[in-house]
C-alpha positions as CSV (number, residue, x, y, z in Angstrom):
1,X,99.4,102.0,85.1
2,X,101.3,101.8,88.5
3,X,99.8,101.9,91.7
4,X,100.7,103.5,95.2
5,X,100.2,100.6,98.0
6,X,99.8,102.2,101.5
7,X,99.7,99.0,103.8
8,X,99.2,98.7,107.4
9,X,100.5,102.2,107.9
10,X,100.8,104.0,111.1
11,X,103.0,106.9,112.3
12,X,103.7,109.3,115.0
13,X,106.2,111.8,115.5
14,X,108.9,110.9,118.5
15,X,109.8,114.1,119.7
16,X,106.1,114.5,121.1
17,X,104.0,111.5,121.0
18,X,100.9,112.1,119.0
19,X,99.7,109.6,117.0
20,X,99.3,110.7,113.1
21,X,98.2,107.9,111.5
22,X,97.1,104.0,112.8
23,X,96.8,101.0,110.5
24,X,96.4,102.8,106.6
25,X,95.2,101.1,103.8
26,X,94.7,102.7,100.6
27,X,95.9,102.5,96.8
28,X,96.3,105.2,94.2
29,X,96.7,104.8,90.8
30,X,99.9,107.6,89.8
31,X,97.7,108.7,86.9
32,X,95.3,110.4,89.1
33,X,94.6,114.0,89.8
34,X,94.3,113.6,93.5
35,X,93.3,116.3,96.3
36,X,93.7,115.9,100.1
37,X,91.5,117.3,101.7
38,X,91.3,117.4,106.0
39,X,91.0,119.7,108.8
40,X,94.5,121.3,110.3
41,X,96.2,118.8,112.1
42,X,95.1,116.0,110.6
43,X,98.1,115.1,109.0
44,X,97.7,116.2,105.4
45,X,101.7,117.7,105.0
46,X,102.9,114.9,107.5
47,X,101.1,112.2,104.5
48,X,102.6,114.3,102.0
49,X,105.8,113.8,103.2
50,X,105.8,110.0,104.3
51,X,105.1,109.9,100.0
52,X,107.9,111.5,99.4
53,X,109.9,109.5,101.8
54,X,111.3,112.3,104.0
55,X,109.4,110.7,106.4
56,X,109.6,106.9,107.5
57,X,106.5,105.1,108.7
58,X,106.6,104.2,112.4
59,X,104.8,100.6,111.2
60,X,103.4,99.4,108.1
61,X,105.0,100.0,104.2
62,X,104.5,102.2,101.6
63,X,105.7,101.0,98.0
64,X,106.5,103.9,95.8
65,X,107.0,102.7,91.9
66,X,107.7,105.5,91.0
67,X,109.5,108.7,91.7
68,X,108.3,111.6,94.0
69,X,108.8,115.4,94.1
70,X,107.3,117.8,96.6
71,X,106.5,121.3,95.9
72,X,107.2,124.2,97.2
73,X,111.4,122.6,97.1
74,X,114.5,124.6,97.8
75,X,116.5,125.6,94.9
76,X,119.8,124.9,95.8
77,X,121.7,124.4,92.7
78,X,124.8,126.6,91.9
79,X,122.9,128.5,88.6
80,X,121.4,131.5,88.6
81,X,120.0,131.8,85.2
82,X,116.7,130.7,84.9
83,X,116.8,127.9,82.4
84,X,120.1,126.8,83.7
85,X,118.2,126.5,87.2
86,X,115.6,124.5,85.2
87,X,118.0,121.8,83.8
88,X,120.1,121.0,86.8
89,X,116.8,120.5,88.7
90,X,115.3,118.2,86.1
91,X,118.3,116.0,86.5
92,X,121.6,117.9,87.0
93,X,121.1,118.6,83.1
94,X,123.6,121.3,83.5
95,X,126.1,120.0,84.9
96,X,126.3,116.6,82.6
97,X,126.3,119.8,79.5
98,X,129.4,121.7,80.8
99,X,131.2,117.9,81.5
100,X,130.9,117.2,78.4
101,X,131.9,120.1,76.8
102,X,134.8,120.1,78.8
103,X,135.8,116.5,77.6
104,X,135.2,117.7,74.0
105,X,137.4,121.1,74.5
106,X,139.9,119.0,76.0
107,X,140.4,116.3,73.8
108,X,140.8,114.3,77.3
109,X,141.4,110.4,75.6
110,X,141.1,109.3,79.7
111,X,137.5,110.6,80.0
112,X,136.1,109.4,76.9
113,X,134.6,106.4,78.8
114,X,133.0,109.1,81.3
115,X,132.0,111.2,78.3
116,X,129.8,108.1,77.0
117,X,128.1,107.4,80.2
118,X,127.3,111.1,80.3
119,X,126.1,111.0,77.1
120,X,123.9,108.3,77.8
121,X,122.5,109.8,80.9
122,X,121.4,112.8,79.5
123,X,119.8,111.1,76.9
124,X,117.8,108.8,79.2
125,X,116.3,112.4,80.2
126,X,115.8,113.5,77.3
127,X,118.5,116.1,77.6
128,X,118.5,116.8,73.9
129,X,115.0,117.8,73.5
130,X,115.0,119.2,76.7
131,X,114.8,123.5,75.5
132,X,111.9,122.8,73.3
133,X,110.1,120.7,75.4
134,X,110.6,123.8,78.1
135,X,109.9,126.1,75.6
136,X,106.2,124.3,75.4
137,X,106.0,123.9,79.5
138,X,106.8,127.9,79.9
139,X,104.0,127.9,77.1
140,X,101.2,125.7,78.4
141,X,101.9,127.9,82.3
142,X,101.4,131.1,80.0
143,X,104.9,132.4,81.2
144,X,107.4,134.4,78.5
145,X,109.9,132.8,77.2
146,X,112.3,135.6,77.6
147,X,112.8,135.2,81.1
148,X,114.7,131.9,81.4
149,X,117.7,134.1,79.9
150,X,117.2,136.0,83.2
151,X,118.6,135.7,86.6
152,X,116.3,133.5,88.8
153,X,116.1,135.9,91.9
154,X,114.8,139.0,89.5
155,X,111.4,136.8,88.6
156,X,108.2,137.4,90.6
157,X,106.8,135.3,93.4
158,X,104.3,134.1,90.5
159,X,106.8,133.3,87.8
160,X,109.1,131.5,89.9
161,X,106.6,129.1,91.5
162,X,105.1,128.7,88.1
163,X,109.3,127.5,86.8
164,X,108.9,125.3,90.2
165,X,105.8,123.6,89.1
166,X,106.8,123.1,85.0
167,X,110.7,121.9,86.0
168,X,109.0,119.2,88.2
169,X,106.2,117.6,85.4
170,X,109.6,118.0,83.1
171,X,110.6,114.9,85.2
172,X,110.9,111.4,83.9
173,X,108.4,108.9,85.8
174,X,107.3,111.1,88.2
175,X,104.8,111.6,90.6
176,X,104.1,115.2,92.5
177,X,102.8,116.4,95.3
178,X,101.8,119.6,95.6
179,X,101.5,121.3,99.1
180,X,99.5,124.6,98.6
181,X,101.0,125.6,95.2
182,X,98.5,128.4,94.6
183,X,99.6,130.2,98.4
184,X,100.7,133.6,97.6
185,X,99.6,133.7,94.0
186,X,98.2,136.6,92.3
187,X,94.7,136.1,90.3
188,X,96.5,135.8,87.1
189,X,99.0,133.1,88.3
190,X,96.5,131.0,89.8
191,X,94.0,131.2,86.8
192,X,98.0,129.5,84.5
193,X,98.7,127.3,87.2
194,X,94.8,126.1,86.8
195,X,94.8,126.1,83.0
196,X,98.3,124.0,83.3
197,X,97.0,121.4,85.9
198,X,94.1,120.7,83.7
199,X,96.5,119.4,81.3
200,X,98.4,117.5,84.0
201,X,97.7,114.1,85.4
202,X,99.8,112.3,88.4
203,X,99.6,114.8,91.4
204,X,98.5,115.3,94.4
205,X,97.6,118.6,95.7
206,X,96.7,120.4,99.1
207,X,95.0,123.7,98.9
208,X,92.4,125.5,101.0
209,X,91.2,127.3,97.5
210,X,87.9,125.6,96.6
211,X,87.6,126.3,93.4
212,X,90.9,125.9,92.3
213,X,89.9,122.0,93.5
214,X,86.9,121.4,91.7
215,X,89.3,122.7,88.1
216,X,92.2,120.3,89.1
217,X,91.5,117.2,90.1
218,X,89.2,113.9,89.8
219,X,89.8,112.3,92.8
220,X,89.5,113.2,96.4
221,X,91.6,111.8,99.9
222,X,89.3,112.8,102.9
223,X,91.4,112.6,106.1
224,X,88.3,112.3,108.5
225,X,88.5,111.7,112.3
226,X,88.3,108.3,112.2
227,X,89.8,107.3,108.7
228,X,90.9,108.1,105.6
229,X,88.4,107.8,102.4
230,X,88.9,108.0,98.6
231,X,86.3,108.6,95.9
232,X,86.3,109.7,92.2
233,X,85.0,113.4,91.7
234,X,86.5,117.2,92.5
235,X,85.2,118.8,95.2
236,X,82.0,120.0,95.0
237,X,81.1,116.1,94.3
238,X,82.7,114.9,97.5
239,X,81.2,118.2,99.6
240,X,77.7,116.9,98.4
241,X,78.2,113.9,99.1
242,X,79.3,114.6,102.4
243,X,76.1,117.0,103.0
244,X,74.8,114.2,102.1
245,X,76.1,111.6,104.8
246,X,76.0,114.4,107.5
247,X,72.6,115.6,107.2
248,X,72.2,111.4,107.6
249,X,74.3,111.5,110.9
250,X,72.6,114.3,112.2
251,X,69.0,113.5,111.8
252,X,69.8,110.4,113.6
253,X,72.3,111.4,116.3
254,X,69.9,112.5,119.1
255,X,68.2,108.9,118.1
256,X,71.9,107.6,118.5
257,X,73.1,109.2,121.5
258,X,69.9,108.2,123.5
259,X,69.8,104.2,122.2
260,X,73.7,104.7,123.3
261,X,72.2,106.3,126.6
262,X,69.7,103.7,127.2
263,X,72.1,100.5,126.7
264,X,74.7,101.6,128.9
265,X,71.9,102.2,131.3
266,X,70.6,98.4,130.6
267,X,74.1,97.6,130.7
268,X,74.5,98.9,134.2
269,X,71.4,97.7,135.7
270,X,72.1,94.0,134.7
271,X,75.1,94.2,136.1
272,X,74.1,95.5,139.4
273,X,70.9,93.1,139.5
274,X,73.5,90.1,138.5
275,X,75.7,91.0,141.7
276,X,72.3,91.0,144.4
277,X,71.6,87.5,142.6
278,X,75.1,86.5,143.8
279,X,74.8,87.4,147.4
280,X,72.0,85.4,147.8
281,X,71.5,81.8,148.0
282,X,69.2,79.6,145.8
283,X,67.9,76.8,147.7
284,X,66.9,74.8,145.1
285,X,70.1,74.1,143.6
286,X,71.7,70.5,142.8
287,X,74.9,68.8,142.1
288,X,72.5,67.8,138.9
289,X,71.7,71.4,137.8
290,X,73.3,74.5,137.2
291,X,73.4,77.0,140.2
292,X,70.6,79.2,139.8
293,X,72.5,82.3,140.6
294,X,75.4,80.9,137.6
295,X,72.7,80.9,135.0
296,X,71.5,84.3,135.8
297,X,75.1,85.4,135.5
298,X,76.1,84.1,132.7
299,X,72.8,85.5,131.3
300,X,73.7,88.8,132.5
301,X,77.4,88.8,131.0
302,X,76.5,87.7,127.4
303,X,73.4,90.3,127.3
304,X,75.9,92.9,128.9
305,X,78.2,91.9,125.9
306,X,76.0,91.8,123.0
307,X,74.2,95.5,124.6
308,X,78.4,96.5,124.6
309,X,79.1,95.5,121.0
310,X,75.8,97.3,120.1
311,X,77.1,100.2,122.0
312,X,80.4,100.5,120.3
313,X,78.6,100.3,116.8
314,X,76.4,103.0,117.0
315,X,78.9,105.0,118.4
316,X,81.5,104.5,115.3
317,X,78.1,105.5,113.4
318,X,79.1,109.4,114.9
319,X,82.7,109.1,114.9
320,X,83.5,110.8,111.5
321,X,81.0,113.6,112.0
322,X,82.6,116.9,111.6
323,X,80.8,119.3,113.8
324,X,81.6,122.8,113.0
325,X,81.5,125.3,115.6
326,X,79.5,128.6,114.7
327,X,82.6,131.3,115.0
328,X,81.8,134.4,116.9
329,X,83.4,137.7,115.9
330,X,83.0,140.5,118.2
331,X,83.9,144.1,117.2
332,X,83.5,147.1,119.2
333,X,80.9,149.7,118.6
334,X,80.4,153.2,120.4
335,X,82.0,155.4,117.8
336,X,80.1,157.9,116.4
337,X,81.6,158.8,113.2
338,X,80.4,156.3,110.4
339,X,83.4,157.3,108.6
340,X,86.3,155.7,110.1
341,X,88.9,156.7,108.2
342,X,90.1,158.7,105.3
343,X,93.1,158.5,103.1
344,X,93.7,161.7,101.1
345,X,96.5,162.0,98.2
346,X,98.2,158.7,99.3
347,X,101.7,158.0,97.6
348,X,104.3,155.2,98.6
349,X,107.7,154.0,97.0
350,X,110.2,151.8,99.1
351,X,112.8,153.4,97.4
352,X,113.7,156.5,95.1
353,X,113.9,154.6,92.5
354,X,111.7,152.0,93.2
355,X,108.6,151.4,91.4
356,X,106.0,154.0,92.7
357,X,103.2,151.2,94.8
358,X,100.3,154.1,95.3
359,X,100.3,157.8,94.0
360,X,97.4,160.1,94.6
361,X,95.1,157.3,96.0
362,X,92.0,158.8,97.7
363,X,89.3,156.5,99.6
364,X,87.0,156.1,102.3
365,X,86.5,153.2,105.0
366,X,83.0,153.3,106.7
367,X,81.4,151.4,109.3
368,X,80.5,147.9,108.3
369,X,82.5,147.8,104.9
370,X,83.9,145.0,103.4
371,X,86.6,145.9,101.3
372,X,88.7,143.6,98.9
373,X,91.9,145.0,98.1
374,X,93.1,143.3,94.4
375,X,95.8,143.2,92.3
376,X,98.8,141.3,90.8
377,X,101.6,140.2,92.8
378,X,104.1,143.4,93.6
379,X,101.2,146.0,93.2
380,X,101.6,146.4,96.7
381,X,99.1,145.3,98.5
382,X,100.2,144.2,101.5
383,X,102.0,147.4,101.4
384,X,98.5,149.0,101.7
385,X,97.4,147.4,104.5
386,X,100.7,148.3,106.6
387,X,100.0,151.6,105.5
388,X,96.4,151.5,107.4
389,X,97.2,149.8,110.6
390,X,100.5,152.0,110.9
391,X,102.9,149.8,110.5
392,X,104.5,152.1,107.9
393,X,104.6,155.5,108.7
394,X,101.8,158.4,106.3
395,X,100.8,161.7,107.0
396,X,98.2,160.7,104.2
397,X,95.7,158.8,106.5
398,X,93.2,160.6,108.9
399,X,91.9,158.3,111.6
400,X,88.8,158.9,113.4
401,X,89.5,159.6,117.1
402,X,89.8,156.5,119.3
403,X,90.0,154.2,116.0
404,X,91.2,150.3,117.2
405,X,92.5,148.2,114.3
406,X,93.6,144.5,114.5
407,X,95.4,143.0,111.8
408,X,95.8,139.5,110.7
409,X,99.3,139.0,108.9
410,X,99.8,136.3,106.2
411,X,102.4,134.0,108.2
412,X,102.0,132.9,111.9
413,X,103.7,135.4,114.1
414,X,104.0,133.2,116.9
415,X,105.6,129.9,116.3
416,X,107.3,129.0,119.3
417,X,106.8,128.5,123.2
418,X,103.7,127.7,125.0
419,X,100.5,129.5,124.6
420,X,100.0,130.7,128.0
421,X,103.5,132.5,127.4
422,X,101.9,135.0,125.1
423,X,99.4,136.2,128.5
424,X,100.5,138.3,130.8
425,X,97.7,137.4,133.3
426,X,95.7,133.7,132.8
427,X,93.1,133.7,135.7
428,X,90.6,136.3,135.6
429,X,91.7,137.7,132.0
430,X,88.4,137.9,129.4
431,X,90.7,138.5,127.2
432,X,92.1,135.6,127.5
433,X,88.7,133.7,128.0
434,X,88.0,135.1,124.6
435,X,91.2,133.3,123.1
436,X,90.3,130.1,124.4
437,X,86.7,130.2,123.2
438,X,87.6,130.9,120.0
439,X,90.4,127.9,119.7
440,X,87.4,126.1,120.9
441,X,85.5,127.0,118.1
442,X,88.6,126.1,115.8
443,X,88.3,122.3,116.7
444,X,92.2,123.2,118.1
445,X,93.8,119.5,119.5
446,X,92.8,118.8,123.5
447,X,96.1,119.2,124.8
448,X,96.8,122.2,122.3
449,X,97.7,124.3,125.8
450,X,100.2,121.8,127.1
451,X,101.6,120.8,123.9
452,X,104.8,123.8,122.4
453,X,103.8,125.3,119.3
454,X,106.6,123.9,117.4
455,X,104.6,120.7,117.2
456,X,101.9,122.4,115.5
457,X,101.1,121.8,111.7
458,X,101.2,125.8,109.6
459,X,97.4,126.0,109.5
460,X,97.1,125.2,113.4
461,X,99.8,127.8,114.0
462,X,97.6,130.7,111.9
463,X,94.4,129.6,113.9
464,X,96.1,130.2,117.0
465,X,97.4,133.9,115.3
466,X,93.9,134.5,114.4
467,X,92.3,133.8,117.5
468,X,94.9,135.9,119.5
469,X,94.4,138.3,117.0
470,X,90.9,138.2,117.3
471,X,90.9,138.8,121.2
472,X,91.7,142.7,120.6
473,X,89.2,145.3,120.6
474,X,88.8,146.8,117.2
475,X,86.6,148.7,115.1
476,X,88.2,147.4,111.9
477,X,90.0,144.0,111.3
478,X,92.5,143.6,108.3
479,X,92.6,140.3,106.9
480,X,96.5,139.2,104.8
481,X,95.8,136.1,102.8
482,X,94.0,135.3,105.6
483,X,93.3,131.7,104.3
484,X,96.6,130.6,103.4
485,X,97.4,127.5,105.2
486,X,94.2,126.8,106.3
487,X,91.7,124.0,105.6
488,X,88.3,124.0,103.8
489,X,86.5,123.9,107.0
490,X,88.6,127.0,108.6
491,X,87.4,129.1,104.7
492,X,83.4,128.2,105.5
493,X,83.7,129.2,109.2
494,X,85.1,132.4,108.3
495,X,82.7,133.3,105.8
496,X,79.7,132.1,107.5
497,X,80.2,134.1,110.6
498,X,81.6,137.6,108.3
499,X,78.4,137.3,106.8
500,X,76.4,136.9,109.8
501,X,78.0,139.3,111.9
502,X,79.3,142.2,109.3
503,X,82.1,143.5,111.0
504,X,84.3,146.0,108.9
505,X,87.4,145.0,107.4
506,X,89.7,145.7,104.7
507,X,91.7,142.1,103.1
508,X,93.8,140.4,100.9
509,X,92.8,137.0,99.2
510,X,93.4,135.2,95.9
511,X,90.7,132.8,96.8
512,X,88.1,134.3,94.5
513,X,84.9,132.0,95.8
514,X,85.6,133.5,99.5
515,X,86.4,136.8,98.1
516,X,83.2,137.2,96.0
517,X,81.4,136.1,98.9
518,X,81.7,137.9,101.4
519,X,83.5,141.8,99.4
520,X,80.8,144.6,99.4
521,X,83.6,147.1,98.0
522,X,86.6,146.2,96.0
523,X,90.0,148.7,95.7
524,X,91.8,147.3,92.4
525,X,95.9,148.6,92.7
């Protein structure tokens, strides 16, 4: 069993100072089923990559025995079949097949050297059991074998990150991270890529999907706010037993805080009692004895330290503490008509002779629905929601009059630039007082105003797209995936304040907890 050795690790990225990670220790075992858990920003891709080794660590080691291969990875092989695209990224399987060949069909007496270390290459992989032991992968992730005879690009979203995730467990001594492999996944992929995973061991995966954690893995990584913790169990385990520890932390924080109040005051006073004792002179002091006044300093400055080092400890008590911020959603009201809107005799193709996405679809939005809009990847979807907020253009959909809608898209519109670029007016603006309190209630970094959004991590990015989003006036709120790239924390907050506050919105999730949660209506395409 081989074992991941993170020593003395710290890092920080150079182009914009911001300390990541300070003085790591921790060991895995690369037989473990390992989820990473941490709010945005924490660092959860940047560790990801340090494994991987496409980033260096800025101090401290990392000793690797083993292989590592990230998911999602860019297929940039030459093939454009499917299994071909399989093989050259288990090993450049394809290429060591047509060399050889060629040697054969060539009767080339120079290469017969090369011909042998090829040989013995691709048997080292296993090249020569390599189709059935594909055939079984494409089995085990419930894909059809009939599509690795077909070009790559014609698969689905879902079939090609399920040939993604097989190719890399097809590797030889491998270890693989997984950064949000479920993203974009229809209910039917992620319930394969689930099933597969439970077969799987030596992985370590990122997702904001709950239950897709408690199926997959055995251990957890906690990126908390002051370290980084690792304990055996899925996710429900560690969410207990982090209740647990925070219902511990908050019953005794007032207690805290005011002990931590009441030393510093201590503190303070002896200090400032020590310094009148210094002005004055004590007139019985002796070249035998101690000054008076240089006792009852050096008093002071060892119970001064000893109330400091108290201080500090019952303060690192609070410092992983994860206070989550109540989020506020305001919609507009005023309208009179409970019906918002009305689609009658709806029908959409791209193309004319694309696959028909809606035909004849009738349906009703009315004030404080809920509506989960399901269905396998291509069934159009996202498609449907364009098709409400008018971003694609129907005669099909009757609006009542003065109808606001906001929508929330799946990737982060705004990626670049400062934030207070994206105002026209700063001072004065409730609009943009409204941004800022929400970003307050995402737990968004201190400087996050001074600091370009290129430095941002992807979830940090969609928090500051949902919070700009969220500024608009609206009387309905359309949701895209919103929980991809977001963490556990972000999925929580959202439910918790849709429930409380019942705005009515129309969305798009794979994450069937948060769906099933908060849906009072479901459309099925």
């Amino acid at each position: 069993m081989s074992k991941i050795i993170i020593n003395k690790m710290s890092y920080h990225y150079e182009d914009f100072y911001c300390p990541v990670y300070e003085n790591i220790d921790l060991t895995l075992k690369t037989e473990w089923k390992l989820g990473l858990i941490g709010r945005n920003g924490r660092g959860k891709t940047t560790l990801l990559k340090l494994l991987t080794g496409e980033l260096e660590p800025t101090a401290g080691t990392i000793n690797m025995p083993v292989a590592v291969e990230y998911f999602p990875y860019n297929n940039e092989c030459g093939y454009s079949v499917t299994i071909d695209i399989i093989k050259e990224n288990i090993g450049k399987l394809k290429s060591m097949e047509e060399a050889m060949e060629q040697i054969i069909a060539e009767n080339d007496e120079a290469r017969f050297d090369e011909y042998s270390e090829l040989q013995e290459q691709y048997q080292e992989l296993n090249g020569y059991e390599i189709e059935s032991r594909i055939l079984k992968e494409m089995d085990e992730i419930n894909l059809n074998p009939e599509i690795l005879d077909r070009e790559f690009a014609t698969l689905s979203g879902g079939e090609k990150t399920r040939i993604m995730l097989l190719t890399l467990f097809l590797k030889k001594n491998s270890f693989i991270v997984l950064d949000e492999p479920t993203n974009h996944l229809d209910t039917k992929g992620k319930e394969a890529v689930v099933e597969y995973l439970k077969k799987k061991k030596g992985f370590i995966v990122v997702s904001h999907d709950r239950a897709f954690l408690d199926q997959v893995i055995d251990h957890v990584i906690s990126i908390n706010k002051k370290d980084i913790t690792l304990e055996k169990g899925n996710y429900s385990s560690w969410k207990l037993n982090k209740d647990k520890k925070e219902e511990f932390e908050l019953r005794t924080r007032e207690r805290l805080e005011e002990e931590i109040a009441q030393l510093e005051r201590s503190a303070k006073c002896s200090r400032t009692w020590a310094g009148i004792g210094n002005t004055q002179k004590y007139s019985y002091a002796s070249n035998g004895r101690a000054n008076g006044v240089e006792t009852y300093m050096k008093q002071a400055k060892r119970s001064e330290a000893r109330m400091q080092e108290n201080i500090e400890h019952k303060k690192e008590l609070l410092q992983n503490y994860e206070e989550v911020k109540p989020l506020v959603i305001h919609q507009n009201s005023g309208l009179e008509a409970q019906c918002l809107l009305k689609i009658k005799e709806l029908s959409f193709q791209y193309e004319e002779h694309a696959k028909q996405i809606l035909k004849g679809f009738n349906y009703e939005i009315h004030v404080g629905d809920r509506i989960w809009v399901q269905g396998e990847n291509g069934a159009g979807k996202s498609t449907f929601l364009n098709l409400l907020n008018g971003s694609l253009q129907t005669d099909a959909i009757e609006y009542v009059d003065g109808l606001k809608i906001a929508m929330v898209t799946q990737e982060p519109a705004w990626k670049t630039g400062h934030i207070n670029e994206g105002f026209e007016e700063i001072v004065g603006n409730p609009k943009y007082q409204n941004f800022l309190e929400l970003c307050e209630y995402f737990e968004l970094p201190d400087d996050f105003l001074e600091r370009p959004l290129e430095t941002f991590s992807s979830g940090e990015l969609k928090k500051i797209n949902i919070a700009r989003i969220l500024t608009e006036e609206n009387h309905i709120i359309i949701f895209d995936e919103p929980l991809n790239y977001m963490d556990l924390y972000f999925s929580e907050q959202l439910e918790e304040a849709i429930l409380k506050y019942r705005p009515t919105i129309v969305f798009v999730e794979h994450d069937s907890y948060f769906g099933t949660a908060i849906a009072t209506k479901a459309i099925q395409l």
